[in-house]
N, C-alpha and C positions, 0 to 999 in steps of 0.2 A: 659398879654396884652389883652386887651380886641377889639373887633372884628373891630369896629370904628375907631382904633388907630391904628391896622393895616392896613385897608385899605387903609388911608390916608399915612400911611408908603409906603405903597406897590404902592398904587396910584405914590407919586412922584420920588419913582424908578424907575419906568417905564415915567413919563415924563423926566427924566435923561437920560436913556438909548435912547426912541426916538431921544432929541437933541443929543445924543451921534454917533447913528446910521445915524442922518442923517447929520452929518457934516463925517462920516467915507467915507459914499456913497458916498459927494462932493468931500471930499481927492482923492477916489479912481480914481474916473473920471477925473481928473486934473490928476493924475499921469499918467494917459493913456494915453492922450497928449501930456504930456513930453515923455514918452517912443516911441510916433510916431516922435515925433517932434527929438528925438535922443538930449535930452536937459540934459546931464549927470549933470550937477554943479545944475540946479534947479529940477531933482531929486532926488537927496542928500537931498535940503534940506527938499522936499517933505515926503521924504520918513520918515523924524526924526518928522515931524510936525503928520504925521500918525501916526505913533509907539506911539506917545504921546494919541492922540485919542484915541487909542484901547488900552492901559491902561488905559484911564479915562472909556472906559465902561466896558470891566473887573472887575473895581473895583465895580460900579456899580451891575453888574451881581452875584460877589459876597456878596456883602451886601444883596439882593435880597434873594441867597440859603444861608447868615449866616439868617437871617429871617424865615425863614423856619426852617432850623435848631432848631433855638430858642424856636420855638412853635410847638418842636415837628415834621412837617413835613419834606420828603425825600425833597432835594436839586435837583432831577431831577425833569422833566418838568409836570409827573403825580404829583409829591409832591407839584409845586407850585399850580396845577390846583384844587387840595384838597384848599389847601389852601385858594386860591381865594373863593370858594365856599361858607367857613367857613365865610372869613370876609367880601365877598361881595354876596352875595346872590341873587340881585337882578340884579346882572351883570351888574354891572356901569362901570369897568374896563377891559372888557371881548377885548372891542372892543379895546384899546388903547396895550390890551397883545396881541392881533390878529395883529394891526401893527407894532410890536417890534418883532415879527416871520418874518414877510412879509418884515420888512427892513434889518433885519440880513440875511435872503436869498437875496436879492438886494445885498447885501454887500458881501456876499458869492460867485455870481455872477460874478459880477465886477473882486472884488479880480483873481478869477480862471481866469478871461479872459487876465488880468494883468500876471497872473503867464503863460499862454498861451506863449504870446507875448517874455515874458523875455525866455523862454523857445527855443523860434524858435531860437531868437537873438544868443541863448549859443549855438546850434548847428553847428548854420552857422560860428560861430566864431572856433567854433570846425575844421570845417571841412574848413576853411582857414589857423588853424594854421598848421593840416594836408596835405595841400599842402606845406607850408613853408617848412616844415620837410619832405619831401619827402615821404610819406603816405594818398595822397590826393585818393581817391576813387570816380569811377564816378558815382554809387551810392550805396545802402547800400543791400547787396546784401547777399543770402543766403550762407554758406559754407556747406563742404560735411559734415558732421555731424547736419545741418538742422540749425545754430544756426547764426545770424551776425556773421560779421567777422568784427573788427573794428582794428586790431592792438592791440599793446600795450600802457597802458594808464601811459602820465607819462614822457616820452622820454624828455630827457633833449638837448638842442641845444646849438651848442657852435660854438663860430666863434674865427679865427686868422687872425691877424692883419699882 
């Protein structure tokens, strides 16, 4: 392949990946919403419309390192930046690979602050079903061996009618 035919290859991966990254970013922030908003049924379907996203840039991302592959260079980020080098020299795509970094941290982001959120949620759910079961703790407190004490995880509840 020759270095022009690359670029133009590599070039409209990376305009893939952008529209890819930047409709994940809107996904993500919508779903944040819903997770405030405690919107379970338009999470659901949130959540399948995202997963779809982020296989569509996966696959992207991979065509990208099979590209590399191809011609020889490593599939990590020094092997694409040889690469670029090779078929864009004069750095015409430098900047559009500078914001496919800069949106996938955005999206990294987000995500984490999403997985935050769901995170507090499971505790507190935790530590409600903890009271249910008569294991509720007023808070989460050292034992003598230095380590939480949470119980046993697991305990099955059972009622009679």
């Amino acid at each position: 392949m020759q270095p022009d035919a690359c670029r133009e290859q590599f070039a409209q991966l990376l305009t893939d990946e952008l529209a890819g990254l930047t409709e994940l970013a809107g996904l993500l922030e919508h779903e944040h919403s819903l997770l405030i908003a405690n919107d379970v049924a338009a999470l659901e379907t949130a959540m399948r419309v995202r997963q779809d996203c982020v296989i569509r840039v996966m696959r992207v991302d991979e065509e990208r390192r099979s590209l590399c592959r191809m011609l020889g260079y490593s599939a990590d980020v020094p092997g694409m930046e040889r690469l670029l080098r090779w078929c864009d020299p004069r750095s015409t795509l430098a900047a559009r690979w500078a914001e496919c970094a800069a949106r996938t941290a955005k999206c990294r982001e987000v995500n984490d602050r999403n997985g935050a959120l769901v995170s507090a949620r499971l505790q507190r759910v935790q530590k409600l079903l903890g009271a249910l079961i008569g294991r509720a703790r007023e808070s989460n407190t050292y034992g003598r061996r230095g380590a939480s004490e949470w119980g046993s995880v697991g305990a099955v509840v059972t009622t009679e009618a």
